[in-house]
N, C-alpha and C positions, 0 to 999 in steps of 0.2 A: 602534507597534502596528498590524498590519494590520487592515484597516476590518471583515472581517469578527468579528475578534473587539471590535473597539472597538461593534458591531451586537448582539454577542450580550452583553455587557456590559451595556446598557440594557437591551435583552429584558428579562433574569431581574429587574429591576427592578420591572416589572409585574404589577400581582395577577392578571393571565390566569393564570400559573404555580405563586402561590401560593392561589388560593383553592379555593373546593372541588373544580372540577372536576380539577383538578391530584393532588387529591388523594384525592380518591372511592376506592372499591373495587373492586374489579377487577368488569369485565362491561361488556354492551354497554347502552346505553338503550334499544335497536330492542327493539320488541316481536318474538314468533318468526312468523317470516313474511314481517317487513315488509322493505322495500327499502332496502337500506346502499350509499353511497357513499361510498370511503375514495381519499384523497387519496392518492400514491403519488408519490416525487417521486425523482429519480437524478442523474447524469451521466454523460458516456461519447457515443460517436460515433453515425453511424446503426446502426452495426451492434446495438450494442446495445440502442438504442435499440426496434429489430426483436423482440430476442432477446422482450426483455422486453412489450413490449406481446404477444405473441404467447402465452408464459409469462400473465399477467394475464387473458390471452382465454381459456386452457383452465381458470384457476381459476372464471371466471365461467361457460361452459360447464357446469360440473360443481356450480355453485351459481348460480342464475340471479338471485338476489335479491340476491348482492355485484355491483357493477359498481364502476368505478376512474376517478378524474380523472388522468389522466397528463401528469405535467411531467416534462421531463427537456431538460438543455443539455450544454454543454462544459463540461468541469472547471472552465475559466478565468470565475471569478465565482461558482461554485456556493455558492460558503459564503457568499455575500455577499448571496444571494436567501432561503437557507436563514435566515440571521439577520432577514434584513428578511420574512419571509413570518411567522416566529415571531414577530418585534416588532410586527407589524401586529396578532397577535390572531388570524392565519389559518395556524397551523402543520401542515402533511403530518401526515396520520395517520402512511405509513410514510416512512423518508425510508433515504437511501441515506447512509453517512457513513465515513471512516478512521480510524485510531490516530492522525491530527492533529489529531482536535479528538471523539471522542468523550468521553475523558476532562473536556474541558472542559463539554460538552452534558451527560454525567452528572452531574459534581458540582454545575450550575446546574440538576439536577431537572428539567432539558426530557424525558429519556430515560424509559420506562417499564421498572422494572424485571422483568427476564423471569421469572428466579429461580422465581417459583411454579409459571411454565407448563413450566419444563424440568424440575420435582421431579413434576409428575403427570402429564409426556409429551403436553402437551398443541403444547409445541414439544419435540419428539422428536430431540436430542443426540446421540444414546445408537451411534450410528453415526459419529461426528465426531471426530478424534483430541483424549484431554481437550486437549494446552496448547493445540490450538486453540482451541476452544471457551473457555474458559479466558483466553483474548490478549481474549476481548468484557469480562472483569470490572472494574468498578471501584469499590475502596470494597466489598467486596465484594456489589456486586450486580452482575447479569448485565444491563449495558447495552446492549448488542448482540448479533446473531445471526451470527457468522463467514460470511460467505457467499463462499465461495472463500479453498483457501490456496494461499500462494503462499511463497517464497524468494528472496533474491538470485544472478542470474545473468552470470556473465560470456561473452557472447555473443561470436563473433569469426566474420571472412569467411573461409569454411572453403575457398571457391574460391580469394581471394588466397594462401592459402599452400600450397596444394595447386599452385598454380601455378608457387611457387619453392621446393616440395620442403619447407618448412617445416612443423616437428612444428606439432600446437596446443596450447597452454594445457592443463595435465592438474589434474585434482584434487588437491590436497596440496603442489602447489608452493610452496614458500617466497616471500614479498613480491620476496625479494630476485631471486630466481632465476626470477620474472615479470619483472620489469623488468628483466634480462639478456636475457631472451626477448625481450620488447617491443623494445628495444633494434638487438637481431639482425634485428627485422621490419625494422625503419625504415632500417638500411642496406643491406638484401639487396632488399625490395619498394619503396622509395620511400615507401612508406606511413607514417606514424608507428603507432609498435608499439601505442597504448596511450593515448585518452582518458585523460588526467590527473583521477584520483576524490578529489583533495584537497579538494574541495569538497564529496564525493557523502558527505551521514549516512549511506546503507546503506554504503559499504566502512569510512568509519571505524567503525562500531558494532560492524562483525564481524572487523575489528582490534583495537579493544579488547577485544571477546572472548575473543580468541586472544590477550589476556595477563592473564586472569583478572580483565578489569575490565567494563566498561556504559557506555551511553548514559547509563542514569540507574538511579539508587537510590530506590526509591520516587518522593519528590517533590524531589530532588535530583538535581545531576549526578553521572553517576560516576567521571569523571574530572579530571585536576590539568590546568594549563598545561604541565606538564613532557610530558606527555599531549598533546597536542596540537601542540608544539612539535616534539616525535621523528616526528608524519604528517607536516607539513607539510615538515621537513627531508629526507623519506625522497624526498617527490617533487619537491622541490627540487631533490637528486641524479637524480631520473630526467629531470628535463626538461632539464639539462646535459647528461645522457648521448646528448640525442637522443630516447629512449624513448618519449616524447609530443609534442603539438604545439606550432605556437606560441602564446602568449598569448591573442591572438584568438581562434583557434581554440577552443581550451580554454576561453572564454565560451560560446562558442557552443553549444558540450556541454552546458553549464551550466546553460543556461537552455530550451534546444528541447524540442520533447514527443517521445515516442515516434520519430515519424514519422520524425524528422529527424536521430537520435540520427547519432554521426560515424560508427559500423559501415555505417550506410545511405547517407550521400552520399559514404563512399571516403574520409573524411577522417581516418578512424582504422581501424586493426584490428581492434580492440578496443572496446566498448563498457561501461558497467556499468549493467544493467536488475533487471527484478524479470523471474522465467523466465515467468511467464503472459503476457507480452507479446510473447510471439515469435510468433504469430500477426498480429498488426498489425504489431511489427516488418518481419516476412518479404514481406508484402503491397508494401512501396517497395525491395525489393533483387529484383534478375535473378540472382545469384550465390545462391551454398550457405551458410549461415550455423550454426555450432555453435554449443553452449553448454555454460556448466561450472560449476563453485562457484567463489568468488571464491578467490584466492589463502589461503594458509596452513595451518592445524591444521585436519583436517577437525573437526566437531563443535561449530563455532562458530555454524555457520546453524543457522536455528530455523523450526516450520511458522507462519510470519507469516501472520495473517487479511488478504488484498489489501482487504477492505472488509467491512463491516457492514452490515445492517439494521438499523434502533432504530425502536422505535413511539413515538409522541408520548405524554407520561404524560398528557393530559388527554383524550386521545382518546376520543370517546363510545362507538368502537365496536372497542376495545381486544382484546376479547377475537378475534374478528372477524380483524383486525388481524395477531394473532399466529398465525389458523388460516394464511392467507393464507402468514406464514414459513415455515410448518411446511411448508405445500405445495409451496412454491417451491426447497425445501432436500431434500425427503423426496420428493416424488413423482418417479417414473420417468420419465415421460414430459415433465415440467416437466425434467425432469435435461438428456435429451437435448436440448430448446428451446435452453435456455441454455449448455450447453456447456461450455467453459473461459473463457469472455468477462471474467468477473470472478474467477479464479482457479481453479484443480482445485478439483470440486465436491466439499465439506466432509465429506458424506456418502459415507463411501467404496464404500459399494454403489455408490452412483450414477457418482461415478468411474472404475472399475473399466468400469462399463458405458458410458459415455461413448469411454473410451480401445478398448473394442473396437468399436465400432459409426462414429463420425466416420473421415471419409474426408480428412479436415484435416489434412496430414503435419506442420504445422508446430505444431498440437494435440496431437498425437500426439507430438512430440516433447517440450512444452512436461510433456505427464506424466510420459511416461519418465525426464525429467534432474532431474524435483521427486521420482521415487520412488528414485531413484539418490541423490539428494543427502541422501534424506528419511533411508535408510538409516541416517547417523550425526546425527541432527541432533542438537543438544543442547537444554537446558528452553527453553521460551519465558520470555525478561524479560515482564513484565506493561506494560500497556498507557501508553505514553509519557504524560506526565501533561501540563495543561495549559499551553499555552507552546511545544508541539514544533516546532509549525509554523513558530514564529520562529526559534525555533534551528536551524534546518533554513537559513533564509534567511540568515541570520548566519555561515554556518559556509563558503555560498557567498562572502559578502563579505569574511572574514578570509582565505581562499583566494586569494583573486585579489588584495588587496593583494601577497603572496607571489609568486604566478603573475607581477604586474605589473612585479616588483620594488620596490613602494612599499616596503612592511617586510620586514624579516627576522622569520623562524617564530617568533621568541619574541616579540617585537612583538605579531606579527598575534593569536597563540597565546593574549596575556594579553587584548585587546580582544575575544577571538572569547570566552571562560570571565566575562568579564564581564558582556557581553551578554546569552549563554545562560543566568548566574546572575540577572540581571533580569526575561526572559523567564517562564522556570518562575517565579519568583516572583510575581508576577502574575498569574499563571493564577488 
């Protein structure tokens, strides 16, 4: 179990979460007038870092009597401060969170249900696509605030194959008839055609999609070993073929952040991201870079929340709290602050306005290919329950057994549904 859930496990143990304050009534304790400081906590680079204090400064601006204690780090540990700031007794009013662990933060009653403020528009929805909006529920209460959507994208060097004449990746291509492609890059550019995603949950979830099945069923998996076994064998065959990299390589993918992905240091064509990221992607490549929907049946992506907002339920100044979301989500001028940094902004006024007004081409693209994709998307599955974050890790490591040739796909297949069935269970 990784430590940050093994942190938030002890947390909910504490009667900070269960006693009154936890569970009081909605409203602020400040009397009208008086001076709030709400703790506000994230992750992310400097850039947004920027975004976001700046975003914070025009809400305080515009009400002089909220000001903001501002944390924010690198993804890497974020949940592990998050758990330990909560276990201490000293938990972020607002805090920044994903589908890997919001599930878990709501059903341990950390999370403030919104539900009341989005029924009297007090956090203002009503402009947000529903399964967005909708991706924040759980149990159903409104656990979080969608802030930015986003989709799976497969991104590729639009200079490398513009250079040997080579089509790109189109929408609705078959798995099979990608990895043909990939394939053809690898012998004709030297390049390997195709990051190997046998480890990546976003391609498998939207392969099992695209055979009428899931990531997960409510609080279950939703898929067999047999499931598992048919991905892991499909890119078994691609990396015989050439189509991807070597073994090495193919960790290296595996585990790098954005920055480093293999479309960026030339080590693949091919990449497989979430489309909001082509902005920081674009920033370490000197070449042209597209992007597209991941291989298969279109109508299997879905408008995925890249991140959440969730107010602490014990929070004194709750109400407060949630004007603060509404602002940062609904206001025009917070719209353009912030940008696409944490996903196409949820409010589609705002995006709409955002995509005319940024001079960011790689922003501008990152809309266009999410409103192109958005075109067919199909329902959003409800929000990964808790556990995902392991099974995400696990699904890495039965992979590269495969990859390594330690097992073969049914092998690795039945340890990796093992696992993942321990994990959600636990949550």
């Amino acid at each position: 179990m990784p430590r940050a859930r093994k942190l938030l496990t002890a947390v909910l143990t504490l009667p900070l979460l269960l006693g009154a304050t936890a569970c009081g009534g909605d409203g602020d304790s400040a009397g009208a007038g008086e001076k709030v400081e709400l703790s506000f906590f994230w992750w992310g680079g400097q850039t947004r870092a920027d975004m976001t204090e700046k975003a914070l400064n025009l809400y305080t601006s515009k009400h002089p009597d909220v000001t903001f204690k501002k944390t924010w780090q690198a993804n890497q540990g974020y949940f592990d401060k998050l758990a330990t700031l909560t276990a201490g007794g000293d938990p972020p009013d607002i805090f920044q969170i994903d589908d890997n662990y919001l599930s878990e933060y709501a059903e341990r009653k950390v999370t403030l249900d919104l539900t009341p403020y989005q029924s009297d528009k007090r956090l203002d929805t009503s402009k947000f696509p529903e399964p967005l909006w909708k991706y924040g529920v759980v149990d159903g209460k409104l656990a979080g605030m969608a802030f930015g959507e986003n989709t799976q994208g497969l991104v590729y060097d639009k200079t490398l194959l513009d250079k040997f004449e080579l089509p790109a990746p189109t929408m609705g291509m078959s798995w099979e008839d990608y990895i043909a492609w990939a394939t053809t890059v690898s012998k004709t550019a030297k390049v390997p055609g195709t990051q190997d995603p046998s480890a990546d949950f976003k391609a498998f979830w939207v392969w099992l999609r695209q055979k009428d099945k899931d990531l997960y069923h409510g609080k279950e998996l939703g898929f067999t070993e047999a499931d598992v076994t048919e991905w892991f064998t499909l890119w078994q065959g691609a990396r015989a073929a050439g189509a991807t990299p070597t073994p090495d390589v193919i960790h290296e993918g595996n585990v790098t952040d954005i920055t480093k992905q293999l479309v960026a240091t030339g080590k693949a064509a091919t990449s497989w991201v979430w489309v909001n990221q082509m902005p920081e992607l674009k920033k370490n490549v000197k070449g042209e870079l597209g992007v597209t929907a991941y291989p298969g049946k279109t109508g299997s992506q879905w408008p995925r929340a890249s991140m959440f907002f969730s107010v602490f339920r014990g929070s004194e100044h709750r109400d407060t709290a949630v004007d603060v979301l509404n602002f940062l989500a609904n206001d025009p001028e917070a719209g353009r602050i912030l940008g696409t940094e944490r996903g196409l902004p949820s409010n589609l006024d705002i995006r709409e306005q955002v995509a005319d007004t940024t001079d960011n081409p790689a922003m501008k693209q990152s809309i266009a290919v999410q409103d192109e994709i958005g075109k067919t998307f199909g329902a959003a599955p409800s929000v990964p329950p808790a556990g995902h974050s392991v099974v995400k890790n696990e699904l890495i490591k039965s992979a590269e057994q495969v990859v390594y040739g330690r097992q073969d796909p049914a092998t690795a297949a039945k340890a990796f549904v093992t696992a993942a069935t321990s994990a959600i269970g636990k949550g």
